[in-house]
N, C-alpha and C positions, 0 to 999 in steps of 0.2 A: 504493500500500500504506500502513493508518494505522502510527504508530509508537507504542507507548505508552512516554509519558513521567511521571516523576515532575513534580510543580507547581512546583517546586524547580527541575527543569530549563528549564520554563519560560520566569522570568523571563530567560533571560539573551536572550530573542528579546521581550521585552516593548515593546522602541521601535518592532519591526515588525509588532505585532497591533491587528487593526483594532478598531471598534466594535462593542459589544454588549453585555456582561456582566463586572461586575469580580468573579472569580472568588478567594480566597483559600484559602490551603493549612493546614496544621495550624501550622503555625509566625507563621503571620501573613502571609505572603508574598501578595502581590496582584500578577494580571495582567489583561489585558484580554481577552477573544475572542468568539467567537460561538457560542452552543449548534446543535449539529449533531441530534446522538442520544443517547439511555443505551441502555446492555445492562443486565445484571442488576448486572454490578461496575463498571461506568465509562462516563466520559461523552467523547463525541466533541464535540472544538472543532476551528475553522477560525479560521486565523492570518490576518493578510493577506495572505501569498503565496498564499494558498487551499491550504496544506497543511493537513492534517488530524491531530489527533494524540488520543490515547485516555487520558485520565487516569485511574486507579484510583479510585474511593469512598474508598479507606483514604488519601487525601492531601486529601481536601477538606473545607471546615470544618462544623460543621455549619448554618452560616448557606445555603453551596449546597448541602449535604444537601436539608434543608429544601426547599428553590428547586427540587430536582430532583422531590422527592415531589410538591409542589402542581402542576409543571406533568404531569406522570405524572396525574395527575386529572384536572386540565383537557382533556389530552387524550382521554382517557377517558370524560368527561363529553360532551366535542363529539362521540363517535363514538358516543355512544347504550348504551354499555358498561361494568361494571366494569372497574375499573383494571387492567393485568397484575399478576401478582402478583410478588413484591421477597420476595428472603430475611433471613429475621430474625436476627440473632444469638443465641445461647442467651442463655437469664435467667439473671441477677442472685442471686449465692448469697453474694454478699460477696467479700473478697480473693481473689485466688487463692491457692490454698498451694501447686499443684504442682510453681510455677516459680517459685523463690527468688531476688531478687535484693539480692544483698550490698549493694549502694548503699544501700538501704533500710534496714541495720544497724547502720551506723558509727554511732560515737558524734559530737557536738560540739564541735567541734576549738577550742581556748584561743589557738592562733596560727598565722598561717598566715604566709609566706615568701617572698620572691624567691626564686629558684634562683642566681639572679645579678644582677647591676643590670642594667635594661634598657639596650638601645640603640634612640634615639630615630631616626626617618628624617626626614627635613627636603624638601622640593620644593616648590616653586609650581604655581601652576595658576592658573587664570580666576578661581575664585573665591577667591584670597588667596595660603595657606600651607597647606599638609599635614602633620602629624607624625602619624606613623605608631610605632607599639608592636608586641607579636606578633600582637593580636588586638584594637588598638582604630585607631583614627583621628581626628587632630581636625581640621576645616576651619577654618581663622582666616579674619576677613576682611581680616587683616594681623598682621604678625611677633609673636610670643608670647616671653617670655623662658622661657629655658628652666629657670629653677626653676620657673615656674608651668605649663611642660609637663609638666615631670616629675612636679607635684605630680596632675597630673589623672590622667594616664596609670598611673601606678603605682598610684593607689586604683583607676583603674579595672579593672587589674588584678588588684590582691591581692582587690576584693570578686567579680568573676567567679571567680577562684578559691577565696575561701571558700564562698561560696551553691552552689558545684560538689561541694563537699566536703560537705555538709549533707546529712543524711537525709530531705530533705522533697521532692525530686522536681523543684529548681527548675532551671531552663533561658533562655535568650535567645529571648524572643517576636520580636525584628526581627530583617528581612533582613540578609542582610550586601552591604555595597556594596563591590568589588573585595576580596572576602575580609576585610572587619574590617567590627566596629559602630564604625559615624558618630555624634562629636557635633560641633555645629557651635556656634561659638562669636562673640557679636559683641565688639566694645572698645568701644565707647561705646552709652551710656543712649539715645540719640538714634536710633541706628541699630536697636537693640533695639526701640523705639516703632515705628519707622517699619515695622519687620519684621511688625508686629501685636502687639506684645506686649508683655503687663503689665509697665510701669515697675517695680510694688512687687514683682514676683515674680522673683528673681534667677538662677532658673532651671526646665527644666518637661521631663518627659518623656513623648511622646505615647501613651498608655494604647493606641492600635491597632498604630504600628510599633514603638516600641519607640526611638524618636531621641530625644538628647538635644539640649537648646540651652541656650545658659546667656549671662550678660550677665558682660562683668568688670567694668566701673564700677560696675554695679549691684549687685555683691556686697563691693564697698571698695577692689578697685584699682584701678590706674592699665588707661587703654584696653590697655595690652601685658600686662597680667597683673602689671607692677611692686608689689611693698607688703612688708608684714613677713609674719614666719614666722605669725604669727597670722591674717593673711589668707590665706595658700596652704592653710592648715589646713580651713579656710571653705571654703576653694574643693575640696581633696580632698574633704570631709562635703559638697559636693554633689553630686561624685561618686558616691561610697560611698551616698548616700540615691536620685538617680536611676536608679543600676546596676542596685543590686540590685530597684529597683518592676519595673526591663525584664524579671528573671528570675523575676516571682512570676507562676506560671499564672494564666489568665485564670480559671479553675475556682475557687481559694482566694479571687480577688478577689471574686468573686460572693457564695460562701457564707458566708468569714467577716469580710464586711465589712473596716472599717479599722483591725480589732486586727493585721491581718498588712498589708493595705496601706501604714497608715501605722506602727504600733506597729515591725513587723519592722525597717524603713529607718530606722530614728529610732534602734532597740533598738544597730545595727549601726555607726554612726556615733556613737555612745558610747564606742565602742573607742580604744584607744592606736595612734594614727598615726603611726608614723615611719620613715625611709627604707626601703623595704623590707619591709616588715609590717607588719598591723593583729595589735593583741594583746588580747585577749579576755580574759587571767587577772584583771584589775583591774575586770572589767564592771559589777559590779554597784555596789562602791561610785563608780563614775563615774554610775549611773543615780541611782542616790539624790543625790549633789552636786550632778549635773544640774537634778532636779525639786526640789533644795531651794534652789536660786540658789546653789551652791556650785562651780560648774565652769568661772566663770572668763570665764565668754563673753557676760558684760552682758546677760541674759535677762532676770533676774529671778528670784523665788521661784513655782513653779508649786503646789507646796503646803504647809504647813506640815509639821512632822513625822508629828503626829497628821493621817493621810488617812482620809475616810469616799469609800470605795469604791460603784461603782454595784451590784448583785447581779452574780452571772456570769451569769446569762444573759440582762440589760438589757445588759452590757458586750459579749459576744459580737455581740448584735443592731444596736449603736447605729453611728451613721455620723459620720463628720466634720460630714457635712451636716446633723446633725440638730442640734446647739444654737447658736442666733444669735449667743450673745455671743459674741467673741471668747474672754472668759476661760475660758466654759462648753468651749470648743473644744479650749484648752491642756491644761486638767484632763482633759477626756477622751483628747488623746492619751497624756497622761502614764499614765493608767492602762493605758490600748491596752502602753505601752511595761513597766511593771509587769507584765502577763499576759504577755508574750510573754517577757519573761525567764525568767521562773518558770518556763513550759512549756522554755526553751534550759537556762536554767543555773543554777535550784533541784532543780526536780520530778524525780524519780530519778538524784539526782547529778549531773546534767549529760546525762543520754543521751537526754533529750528523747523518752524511749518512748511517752507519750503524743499527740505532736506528729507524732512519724514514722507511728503507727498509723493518726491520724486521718486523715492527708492522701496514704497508702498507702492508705485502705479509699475514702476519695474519688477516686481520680486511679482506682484499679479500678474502681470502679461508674461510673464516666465512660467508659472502654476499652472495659467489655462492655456498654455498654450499648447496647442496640440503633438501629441508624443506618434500619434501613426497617422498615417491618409486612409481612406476609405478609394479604390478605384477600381477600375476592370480593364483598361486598355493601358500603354507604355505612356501612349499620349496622352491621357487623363491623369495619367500621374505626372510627368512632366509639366504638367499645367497647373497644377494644382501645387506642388514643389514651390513653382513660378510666383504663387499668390503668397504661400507662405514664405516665402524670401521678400517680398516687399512691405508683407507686413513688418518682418525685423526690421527692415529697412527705416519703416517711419517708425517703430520704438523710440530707437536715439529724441529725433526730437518731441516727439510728443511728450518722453520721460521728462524732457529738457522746459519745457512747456510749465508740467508740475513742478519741477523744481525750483524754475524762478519765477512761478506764479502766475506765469502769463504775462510777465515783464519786459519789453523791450530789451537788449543787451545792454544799449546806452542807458538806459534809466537803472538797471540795477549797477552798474559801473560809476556812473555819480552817486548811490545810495550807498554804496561799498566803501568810498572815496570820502563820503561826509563821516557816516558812521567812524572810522580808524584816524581821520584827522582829531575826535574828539580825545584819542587816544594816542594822541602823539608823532604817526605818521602821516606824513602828505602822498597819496598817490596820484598817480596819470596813468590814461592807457594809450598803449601807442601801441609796435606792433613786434619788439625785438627782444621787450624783456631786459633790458640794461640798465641801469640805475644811473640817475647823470649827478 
Protein backbone atom coordinates (compact mmCIF):
# COMPACT_ATOMS: atom_id res chain seq x y z
CA UNK A 1 0.00 0.00 0.00
CA UNK A 2 1.62 3.74 -1.02
CA UNK A 3 1.62 6.12 1.91
CA UNK A 4 1.44 9.65 1.11
CA UNK A 5 3.81 11.72 2.70
CA UNK A 6 4.67 15.40 3.08
CA UNK A 7 8.61 16.10 1.49
CA UNK A 8 9.38 17.36 4.83
CA UNK A 9 8.73 13.83 6.02
CA UNK A 10 10.92 12.66 3.86
CA UNK A 11 14.10 13.72 4.72
CA UNK A 12 14.35 12.02 7.91
CA UNK A 13 14.67 8.49 5.76
CA UNK A 14 17.19 10.46 3.38
CA UNK A 15 20.40 8.36 4.37
CA UNK A 16 18.34 5.28 3.11
CA UNK A 17 17.16 6.42 -0.55
CA UNK A 18 18.78 5.35 -3.36
CA UNK A 19 19.70 6.87 -6.74
CA UNK A 20 17.80 8.82 -9.09
CA UNK A 21 16.44 12.28 -8.62
CA UNK A 22 17.21 15.15 -6.09
CA UNK A 23 13.87 16.00 -5.41
CA UNK A 24 13.27 19.44 -3.22
CA UNK A 25 10.25 20.76 -1.21
CA UNK A 26 8.99 24.31 -0.96
CA UNK A 27 11.00 25.02 1.92
CA UNK A 28 14.26 24.10 0.32
CA UNK A 29 14.43 20.80 1.75
CA UNK A 30 16.40 18.09 -0.60
CA UNK A 31 16.01 14.23 -1.00
CA UNK A 32 17.02 11.78 -3.11
CA UNK A 33 14.73 8.98 -4.93
CA UNK A 34 13.51 7.45 -7.86
CA UNK A 35 10.58 8.70 -10.10
CA UNK A 36 7.84 5.90 -10.02
CA UNK A 37 4.40 7.77 -11.56
CA UNK A 38 2.25 11.07 -11.32
CA UNK A 39 -1.59 11.19 -10.86
CA UNK A 40 -3.20 14.25 -11.56
CA UNK A 41 -2.00 15.68 -7.73
CA UNK A 42 1.28 13.72 -6.91
CA UNK A 43 4.09 11.96 -7.63
CA UNK A 44 5.11 8.35 -6.63
CA UNK A 45 8.85 7.63 -5.47
CA UNK A 46 10.66 4.45 -4.50
CA UNK A 47 13.16 4.76 -1.50
CA UNK A 48 15.79 2.16 -1.27
CA UNK A 49 13.99 -0.22 0.75
CA UNK A 50 11.70 -0.27 -2.51
CA UNK A 51 8.84 1.36 -0.42
CA UNK A 52 6.85 3.47 -2.26
CA UNK A 53 5.52 6.76 -1.07
CA UNK A 54 3.01 9.47 -2.96
CA UNK A 55 4.04 13.05 -2.47
CA UNK A 56 1.45 15.97 -3.07
CA UNK A 57 2.36 18.61 -6.03
CA UNK A 58 1.52 21.20 -3.25
CA UNK A 59 5.07 20.30 -1.50
CA UNK A 60 7.31 20.25 -4.43
CA UNK A 61 9.28 23.19 -5.98
CA UNK A 62 8.64 24.24 -8.90
CA UNK A 63 12.06 23.40 -10.33
CA UNK A 64 10.37 19.39 -10.15
CA UNK A 65 7.08 20.80 -11.06
CA UNK A 66 8.76 21.80 -14.01
CA UNK A 67 10.61 18.00 -14.40
CA UNK A 68 7.35 16.45 -13.90
CA UNK A 69 5.52 18.59 -16.83
CA UNK A 70 8.45 17.90 -19.44
CA UNK A 71 8.65 14.20 -18.63
CA UNK A 72 4.56 14.17 -18.97
CA UNK A 73 5.44 15.17 -22.65
CA UNK A 74 8.04 13.04 -23.38
CA UNK A 75 6.11 10.59 -22.52
CA UNK A 76 3.47 11.48 -24.47
CA UNK A 77 5.48 12.37 -27.37
CA UNK A 78 7.11 8.55 -27.25
CA UNK A 79 3.58 7.03 -27.35
CA UNK A 80 2.50 8.99 -30.42
CA UNK A 81 -0.08 11.05 -28.28
CA UNK A 82 -1.17 14.25 -26.72
CA UNK A 83 -0.15 14.68 -23.29
CA UNK A 84 -2.85 13.77 -20.55
CA UNK A 85 -4.20 16.50 -19.54
CA UNK A 86 -3.14 18.35 -15.72
CA UNK A 87 -5.44 20.73 -13.83
CA UNK A 88 -4.81 24.35 -13.94
CA UNK A 89 -5.35 26.47 -11.03
CA UNK A 90 -7.61 29.49 -11.57
CA UNK A 91 -6.15 32.93 -12.94
CA UNK A 92 -4.51 35.56 -11.49
CA UNK A 93 -6.82 38.42 -10.27
CA UNK A 94 -4.37 39.86 -7.81
CA UNK A 95 -4.28 39.44 -3.98
CA UNK A 96 -6.70 37.63 -2.47
CA UNK A 97 -9.19 39.68 -0.34
CA UNK A 98 -11.31 37.00 0.84
CA UNK A 99 -8.98 35.57 3.27
CA UNK A 100 -7.30 38.00 5.58
CA UNK A 101 -4.23 37.47 7.14
CA UNK A 102 -3.23 39.60 10.07
CA UNK A 103 0.51 38.84 9.76
CA UNK A 104 0.33 40.82 6.61
CA UNK A 105 -0.89 44.01 9.00
CA UNK A 106 1.30 44.67 11.75
CA UNK A 107 3.19 47.49 11.70
CA UNK A 108 7.33 47.70 12.09
CA UNK A 109 8.26 46.98 15.36
CA UNK A 110 11.26 49.79 16.96
CA UNK A 111 12.56 46.79 19.36
CA UNK A 112 12.34 43.42 19.70
CA UNK A 113 13.36 41.34 23.02
CA UNK A 114 14.54 38.31 24.85
CA UNK A 115 11.64 36.97 26.96
CA UNK A 116 14.42 35.81 29.07
CA UNK A 117 18.27 35.23 28.71
CA UNK A 118 18.84 32.34 26.91
CA UNK A 119 20.38 29.09 28.13
CA UNK A 120 23.20 27.95 26.09
CA UNK A 121 23.43 23.67 25.66
CA UNK A 122 27.12 22.70 25.49
CA UNK A 123 28.07 18.79 24.03
CA UNK A 124 30.65 17.29 21.96
CA UNK A 125 30.47 15.28 19.01
CA UNK A 126 32.93 14.01 16.19
CA UNK A 127 32.87 17.18 14.80
CA UNK A 128 34.18 19.45 17.77
CA UNK A 129 31.59 21.23 20.18
CA UNK A 130 27.72 21.95 19.83
CA UNK A 131 25.95 24.81 21.47
CA UNK A 132 22.72 24.71 21.15
CA UNK A 133 20.00 27.90 21.68
CA UNK A 134 15.97 27.35 21.37
CA UNK A 135 16.01 27.35 17.68
CA UNK A 136 19.77 27.77 16.54
CA UNK A 137 22.95 25.48 16.72
CA UNK A 138 26.45 26.05 16.24
CA UNK A 139 29.20 23.23 15.24
CA UNK A 140 32.71 24.53 16.42
CA UNK A 141 35.55 22.67 15.28
CA UNK A 142 36.73 23.31 18.82
CA UNK A 143 35.66 25.10 22.26
CA UNK A 144 34.19 28.74 21.69
CA UNK A 145 34.10 31.14 24.77
CA UNK A 146 31.06 31.66 25.75
CA UNK A 147 30.75 35.42 25.25
CA UNK A 148 31.27 34.87 21.78
CA UNK A 149 28.45 32.07 21.84
CA UNK A 150 26.35 34.14 23.30
CA UNK A 151 27.10 36.95 21.08
CA UNK A 152 26.10 34.76 17.93
CA UNK A 153 23.25 32.92 19.22
CA UNK A 154 21.35 35.73 20.75
CA UNK A 155 21.58 37.85 17.28
CA UNK A 156 20.61 34.97 15.96
CA UNK A 157 17.88 34.89 17.65
CA UNK A 158 16.48 38.26 18.23
CA UNK A 159 16.99 38.74 14.18
CA UNK A 160 14.67 35.26 13.54
CA UNK A 161 12.40 36.84 15.77
CA UNK A 162 12.28 40.23 14.33
CA UNK A 163 12.08 39.38 10.38
CA UNK A 164 9.19 36.83 12.00
CA UNK A 165 7.50 39.89 13.28
CA UNK A 166 7.70 41.99 9.96
CA UNK A 167 4.96 42.27 7.55
CA UNK A 168 6.76 41.12 4.50
CA UNK A 169 6.09 37.31 4.47
CA UNK A 170 9.64 36.32 5.52
CA UNK A 171 10.53 32.64 6.73
CA UNK A 172 13.71 30.02 7.06
CA UNK A 173 14.48 28.72 3.55
CA UNK A 174 16.91 25.65 5.30
CA UNK A 175 16.36 22.58 6.66
CA UNK A 176 16.44 22.13 10.11
CA UNK A 177 19.06 19.47 11.31
CA UNK A 178 17.96 17.72 14.71
CA UNK A 179 15.22 20.52 15.14
CA UNK A 180 17.57 23.93 14.87
CA UNK A 181 19.25 25.91 11.80
CA UNK A 182 23.17 24.81 11.80
CA UNK A 183 25.93 27.37 11.53
CA UNK A 184 29.15 26.00 11.57
CA UNK A 185 31.96 27.71 12.45
CA UNK A 186 35.94 27.30 11.96
CA UNK A 187 38.81 29.04 14.43
CA UNK A 188 41.59 29.48 12.30
CA UNK A 189 42.02 31.22 8.66
CA UNK A 190 43.98 28.04 7.80
CA UNK A 191 41.23 25.73 8.30
CA UNK A 192 38.69 28.17 6.61
CA UNK A 193 41.03 27.98 3.30
CA UNK A 194 41.50 24.43 3.45
CA UNK A 195 37.42 24.07 3.88
CA UNK A 196 37.36 25.94 0.28
CA UNK A 197 36.88 29.05 1.22
CA UNK A 198 37.58 32.62 0.78
CA UNK A 199 40.40 33.93 3.06
CA UNK A 200 38.99 37.67 2.50
CA UNK A 201 35.31 36.74 3.16
CA UNK A 202 34.71 36.37 6.90
CA UNK A 203 31.69 34.65 6.49
CA UNK A 204 28.91 33.32 3.75
CA UNK A 205 25.44 31.90 3.75
CA UNK A 206 24.54 29.22 1.10
CA UNK A 207 21.67 31.03 -1.10
CA UNK A 208 20.07 27.16 -1.76
CA UNK A 209 20.18 25.76 2.17
CA UNK A 210 20.00 28.37 3.86
CA UNK A 211 23.64 27.33 6.35
CA UNK A 212 25.62 29.56 7.71
CA UNK A 213 29.65 29.37 8.18
CA UNK A 214 31.72 31.80 9.38
CA UNK A 215 35.77 32.15 10.07
CA UNK A 216 36.70 33.66 13.78
CA UNK A 217 40.29 34.75 12.99
CA UNK A 218 39.03 35.91 9.84
CA UNK A 219 36.73 38.27 11.35
CA UNK A 220 39.48 39.61 14.27
CA UNK A 221 39.50 37.18 16.86
CA UNK A 222 41.32 34.93 18.45
CA UNK A 223 40.64 31.00 16.81
CA UNK A 224 38.04 30.49 20.31
CA UNK A 225 36.17 33.49 19.60
CA UNK A 226 38.42 35.49 22.27
CA UNK A 227 38.64 39.68 21.48
CA UNK A 228 36.85 42.91 22.61
CA UNK A 229 33.34 43.98 22.89
CA UNK A 230 33.81 45.50 19.41
CA UNK A 231 34.65 42.33 17.89
CA UNK A 232 31.72 40.16 19.30
CA UNK A 233 29.69 43.03 17.95
CA UNK A 234 31.26 42.16 14.34
CA UNK A 235 30.62 38.85 14.97
CA UNK A 236 26.60 39.23 16.15
CA UNK A 237 26.35 41.89 12.45
CA UNK A 238 27.31 38.79 10.96
CA UNK A 239 24.94 37.03 12.38
CA UNK A 240 22.03 39.41 12.06
CA UNK A 241 23.29 40.03 8.03
CA UNK A 242 23.58 36.01 7.22
CA UNK A 243 20.15 35.27 9.35
CA UNK A 244 18.05 37.32 8.02
CA UNK A 245 19.47 36.79 3.78
CA UNK A 246 18.29 32.70 5.17
CA UNK A 247 14.70 34.23 5.73
CA UNK A 248 14.34 36.53 2.50
CA UNK A 249 12.15 34.31 -0.04
CA UNK A 250 13.66 33.19 -2.92
CA UNK A 251 10.71 35.08 -5.00
CA UNK A 252 11.89 38.81 -3.51
CA UNK A 253 15.55 37.75 -4.27
CA UNK A 254 14.79 37.24 -7.86
CA UNK A 255 12.53 40.26 -8.40
CA UNK A 256 13.86 42.84 -6.53
CA UNK A 257 17.34 42.25 -6.82
CA UNK A 258 19.82 43.42 -4.03
CA UNK A 259 17.84 46.40 -2.71
CA UNK A 260 16.31 43.76 -0.37
CA UNK A 261 19.04 41.08 -0.60
CA UNK A 262 21.67 43.13 0.34
CA UNK A 263 20.10 46.70 1.30
CA UNK A 264 17.54 44.77 3.83
CA UNK A 265 20.68 42.67 5.81
CA UNK A 266 22.88 45.77 5.86
CA UNK A 267 19.47 48.06 6.73
CA UNK A 268 19.09 45.45 9.89
CA UNK A 269 22.40 45.26 11.22
CA UNK A 270 22.60 49.01 11.72
CA UNK A 271 20.48 48.46 14.63
CA UNK A 272 21.41 48.84 18.44
CA UNK A 273 22.80 45.50 19.67
CA UNK A 274 22.86 44.77 23.11
CA UNK A 275 22.39 41.95 25.45
CA UNK A 276 19.07 40.94 24.77
CA UNK A 277 17.63 43.17 21.92
CA UNK A 278 18.36 44.62 18.69
CA UNK A 279 16.69 48.31 18.94
CA UNK A 280 15.52 49.88 15.94
CA UNK A 281 14.32 53.42 17.55
CA UNK A 282 17.92 55.19 16.61
CA UNK A 283 17.91 53.58 12.91
CA UNK A 284 18.06 55.94 10.90
CA UNK A 285 20.43 58.37 12.37
CA UNK A 286 22.83 55.01 12.69
CA UNK A 287 22.29 54.64 8.62
CA UNK A 288 23.22 58.03 7.96
CA UNK A 289 26.71 57.95 10.47
CA UNK A 290 27.14 54.78 8.90
CA UNK A 291 27.27 55.88 5.20
CA UNK A 292 28.98 59.06 6.23
CA UNK A 293 32.12 57.36 8.14
CA UNK A 294 30.53 58.20 11.38
CA UNK A 295 29.75 54.99 13.00
CA UNK A 296 32.77 54.04 14.53
CA UNK A 297 33.78 50.93 12.79
CA UNK A 298 36.94 52.09 10.56
CA UNK A 299 34.80 51.84 7.18
CA UNK A 300 35.29 54.91 5.99
CA UNK A 301 33.01 57.62 4.32
CA UNK A 302 30.66 55.88 1.73
CA UNK A 303 29.31 59.30 0.79
CA UNK A 304 29.43 62.66 1.35
CA UNK A 305 26.58 64.41 2.75
CA UNK A 306 25.25 65.82 -0.52
CA UNK A 307 24.27 62.07 -2.37
CA UNK A 308 23.26 62.07 -6.07
CA UNK A 309 21.13 59.08 -6.08
CA UNK A 310 20.61 56.51 -9.08
CA UNK A 311 16.65 57.05 -10.48
CA UNK A 312 14.20 54.54 -8.70
CA UNK A 313 13.83 52.40 -11.06
CA UNK A 314 17.83 52.12 -12.26
CA UNK A 315 18.01 51.49 -8.24
CA UNK A 316 15.38 48.91 -8.08
CA UNK A 317 16.93 47.13 -11.21
CA UNK A 318 20.62 47.23 -10.51
CA UNK A 319 22.68 44.33 -8.85
CA UNK A 320 25.73 44.16 -6.75
CA UNK A 321 27.08 42.42 -9.61
CA UNK A 322 26.60 45.06 -11.90
CA UNK A 323 29.59 48.00 -11.10
CA UNK A 324 33.20 46.64 -11.03
CA UNK A 325 34.67 49.03 -8.95
CA UNK A 326 34.79 48.38 -5.75
CA UNK A 327 33.72 51.83 -4.68
CA UNK A 328 30.81 51.91 -7.47
CA UNK A 329 29.63 48.72 -5.38
CA UNK A 330 29.74 50.48 -1.78
CA UNK A 331 27.72 53.52 -3.09
CA UNK A 332 25.35 51.25 -4.55
CA UNK A 333 24.69 49.37 -1.56
CA UNK A 334 24.56 52.32 0.53
CA UNK A 335 21.70 53.53 -1.54
CA UNK A 336 20.09 49.74 -1.67
CA UNK A 337 20.25 50.48 2.38
CA UNK A 338 18.62 54.28 1.95
CA UNK A 339 15.51 52.70 -0.19
CA UNK A 340 14.96 50.04 2.19
CA UNK A 341 14.77 52.33 5.07
CA UNK A 342 12.51 54.66 3.75
CA UNK A 343 10.08 51.97 2.57
CA UNK A 344 10.68 50.30 6.86
CA UNK A 345 10.91 53.58 8.71
CA UNK A 346 10.04 56.99 6.79
CA UNK A 347 7.35 56.07 4.11
CA UNK A 348 3.85 56.09 6.01
CA UNK A 349 5.30 56.59 9.46
CA UNK A 350 6.85 53.59 9.95
CA UNK A 351 4.06 50.96 8.71
CA UNK A 352 5.99 50.00 5.65
CA UNK A 353 2.21 49.99 3.76
CA UNK A 354 3.84 50.17 0.69
CA UNK A 355 6.47 47.21 1.24
CA UNK A 356 3.81 44.94 2.86
CA UNK A 357 1.54 45.51 -0.25
CA UNK A 358 4.16 44.85 -2.65
CA UNK A 359 5.41 41.66 -1.40
CA UNK A 360 1.78 40.50 -0.23
CA UNK A 361 0.55 41.18 -4.03
CA UNK A 362 3.89 39.13 -5.11
CA UNK A 363 4.10 36.16 -2.68
CA UNK A 364 -0.11 35.96 -4.03
CA UNK A 365 0.52 35.94 -7.77
CA UNK A 366 3.23 33.21 -6.86
CA UNK A 367 0.54 30.99 -4.78
CA UNK A 368 -2.17 31.00 -7.46
CA UNK A 369 -0.24 30.90 -9.98
CA UNK A 370 -0.67 28.10 -11.99
CA UNK A 371 1.79 24.93 -11.38
CA UNK A 372 0.29 22.76 -14.71
CA UNK A 373 -1.70 23.76 -18.18
CA UNK A 374 -4.73 21.86 -18.98
CA UNK A 375 -4.29 21.05 -23.12
CA UNK A 376 -4.73 18.46 -25.86
CA UNK A 377 -2.61 19.76 -28.80
CA UNK A 378 1.46 20.87 -28.86
CA UNK A 379 0.00 24.06 -30.15
CA UNK A 380 -2.43 24.77 -27.27
CA UNK A 381 0.08 24.21 -25.06
CA UNK A 382 2.52 26.59 -26.65
CA UNK A 383 -0.02 29.01 -26.47
CA UNK A 384 -1.07 28.99 -23.51
CA UNK A 385 2.98 28.72 -22.05
CA UNK A 386 2.79 32.19 -24.30
CA UNK A 387 -0.18 33.79 -21.93
CA UNK A 388 1.55 32.47 -18.86
CA UNK A 389 4.95 34.01 -19.61
CA UNK A 390 3.30 37.42 -20.08
CA UNK A 391 1.49 37.31 -17.26
CA UNK A 392 5.02 37.06 -15.24
CA UNK A 393 5.89 39.59 -17.42
CA UNK A 394 3.54 42.38 -16.07
CA UNK A 395 4.01 40.82 -12.28
CA UNK A 396 7.24 43.11 -12.16
CA UNK A 397 5.26 46.15 -12.58
CA UNK A 398 2.07 45.61 -11.29
CA UNK A 399 4.02 44.33 -7.91
CA UNK A 400 5.99 47.69 -8.56
CA UNK A 401 2.51 49.42 -8.67
CA UNK A 402 1.70 48.18 -4.97
CA UNK A 403 4.78 48.94 -3.74
CA UNK A 404 4.83 52.43 -4.26
CA UNK A 405 1.29 52.96 -4.02
CA UNK A 406 0.59 53.85 -7.32
CA UNK A 407 3.15 56.67 -7.03
CA UNK A 408 4.60 58.28 -9.95
CA UNK A 409 8.62 57.53 -9.78
CA UNK A 410 9.23 61.33 -9.57
CA UNK A 411 6.92 61.81 -6.74
CA UNK A 412 8.16 59.06 -4.42
CA UNK A 413 11.94 60.22 -5.39
CA UNK A 414 11.01 63.88 -3.89
CA UNK A 415 9.02 62.16 -0.82
CA UNK A 416 12.27 59.99 -0.37
CA UNK A 417 14.49 63.09 -0.77
CA UNK A 418 12.40 65.24 1.88
CA UNK A 419 11.75 62.53 4.22
CA UNK A 420 16.01 61.62 4.92
CA UNK A 421 16.98 65.58 4.55
CA UNK A 422 14.98 65.77 7.87
CA UNK A 423 17.53 63.39 8.89
CA UNK A 424 20.41 64.72 7.90
CA UNK A 425 21.18 63.70 4.20
CA UNK A 426 20.55 65.66 1.06
CA UNK A 427 19.71 63.44 -1.84
CA UNK A 428 19.34 63.98 -5.87
CA UNK A 429 18.49 61.43 -8.53
CA UNK A 430 20.27 61.55 -11.49
CA UNK A 431 21.23 58.40 -13.29
CA UNK A 432 25.17 57.17 -12.22
CA UNK A 433 25.00 56.70 -8.61
CA UNK A 434 28.16 58.83 -7.68
CA UNK A 435 28.01 61.17 -4.84
CA UNK A 436 29.49 64.64 -5.88
Amino acid sequence: MKKTLTLGALLGLAMSQAGGRIWTDTKGRKIEAEFVSQSKDAVVLRLKNEREVTVPFTNLSREDLAYLIDLEMKEAREAGKPAPEATENPPIDGPKKDVPDPAWDRPVLKKISLTEPLKIEEEKSEDGVIYSSPHFRIVADDRITDKAVMAMLEACELTKMYCESLPFGLAFRSALIEGKYEIRTYGKKKDWAEAGENPAVPSQMDPVTGKVKLCLEALGLGSTGRGSSEGHRRLAGQMILNISRAMIPELYRQTFKDWFNEGFPNVLNAAVYEKGSLDFTEILPQIRDLLLGKGGAGQGAIFKKEIEMMTMGDLVGQTMAGPADEDERRRFLGQCMLLVSYFMFLEDDGKATGMRNGFRFLTDFEKNFPKTIRYSTPEELEQKKAELAERRKAMVPDTMKELFRDRPMDEVEKDMAARWEVHGLELGFGNDGEDQ
